[in-house]
N, C-alpha and C positions, 0 to 999 in steps of 0.2 A: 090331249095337249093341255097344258097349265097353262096360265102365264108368270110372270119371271117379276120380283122389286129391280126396277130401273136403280142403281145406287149413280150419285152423282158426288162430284169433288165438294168438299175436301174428302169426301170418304178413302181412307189409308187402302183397304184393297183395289184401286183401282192403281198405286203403284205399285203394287204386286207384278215378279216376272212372270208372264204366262207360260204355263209346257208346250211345247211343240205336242203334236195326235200323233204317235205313232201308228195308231190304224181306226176304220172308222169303224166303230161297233155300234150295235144298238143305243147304248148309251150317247156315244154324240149324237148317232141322227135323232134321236132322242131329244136330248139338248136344243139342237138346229130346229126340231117341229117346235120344241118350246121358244125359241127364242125369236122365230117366226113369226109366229100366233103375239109374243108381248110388241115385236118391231109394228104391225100393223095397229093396234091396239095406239099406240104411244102418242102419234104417230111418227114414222120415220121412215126413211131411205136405207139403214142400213144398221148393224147392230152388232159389236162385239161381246164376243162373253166373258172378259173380264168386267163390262157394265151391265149385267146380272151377277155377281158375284163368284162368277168362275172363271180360274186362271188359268185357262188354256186357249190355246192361238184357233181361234174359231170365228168366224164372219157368216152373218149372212146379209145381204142386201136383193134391193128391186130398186130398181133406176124407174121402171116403168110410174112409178110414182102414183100407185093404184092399190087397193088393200085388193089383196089376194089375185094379184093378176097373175100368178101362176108362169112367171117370167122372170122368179125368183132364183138367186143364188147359193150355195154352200159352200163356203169356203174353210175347211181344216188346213189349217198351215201345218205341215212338216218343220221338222228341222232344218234349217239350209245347211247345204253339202258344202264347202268350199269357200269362199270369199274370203275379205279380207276385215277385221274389226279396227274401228276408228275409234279413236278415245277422244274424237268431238261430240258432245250432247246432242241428243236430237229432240227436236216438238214433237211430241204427243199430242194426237187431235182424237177428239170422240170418232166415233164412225157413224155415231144416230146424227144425221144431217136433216134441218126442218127443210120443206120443201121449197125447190130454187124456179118454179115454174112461176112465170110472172101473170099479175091479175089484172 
């Protein structure tokens, strides 16, 4: 596993569209161990890949709030089948959240 450059705004590729995964190959879970390994490292709750540099619909997170508690997530977005598009703008929120556990 590597780990990944964090890009942050104003950086132009984070408004890049991301592709939907039409399947999970080597290469995403690939991606996913890397991106893993940089979310703990960072640190953070949760981490999309367009904030390492890749444009595709990929998450991983851990709520557990623990590096490597192995209660971790993967999430490949598909494509959505059906619904309906709105032509009202929506917020965009990072997905790396610092931690909400009180001290």
């Amino acid at each position: 596993m590597s780990i990944l450059p964090i890009i942050t705004a104003p950086d132009p590729r984070l408004k890049l569209k991301a592709k939907a995964v039409a399947a999970v190959d080597d290469d995403i879970r690939r991606l996913m161990d890397d991106m893993l390994e940089t979310m703990y490292l960072a640190p953070g709750i949760g981490l999309a890949a367009p904030q390492v540099g890749v444009a595709k619909r990929v998450l991983v997170l851990d709520v557990a709030q623990r590096a490597r508690s192995q209660r971790h997530s993967r999430l490949p977005i598909p494509r959505s089948s059906g619904g309906r598009k709105s032509s009202r703008p929506t917020a965009r929120a990072a997905c790396r959240c610092p931690s909400t556990t009180p001290t």
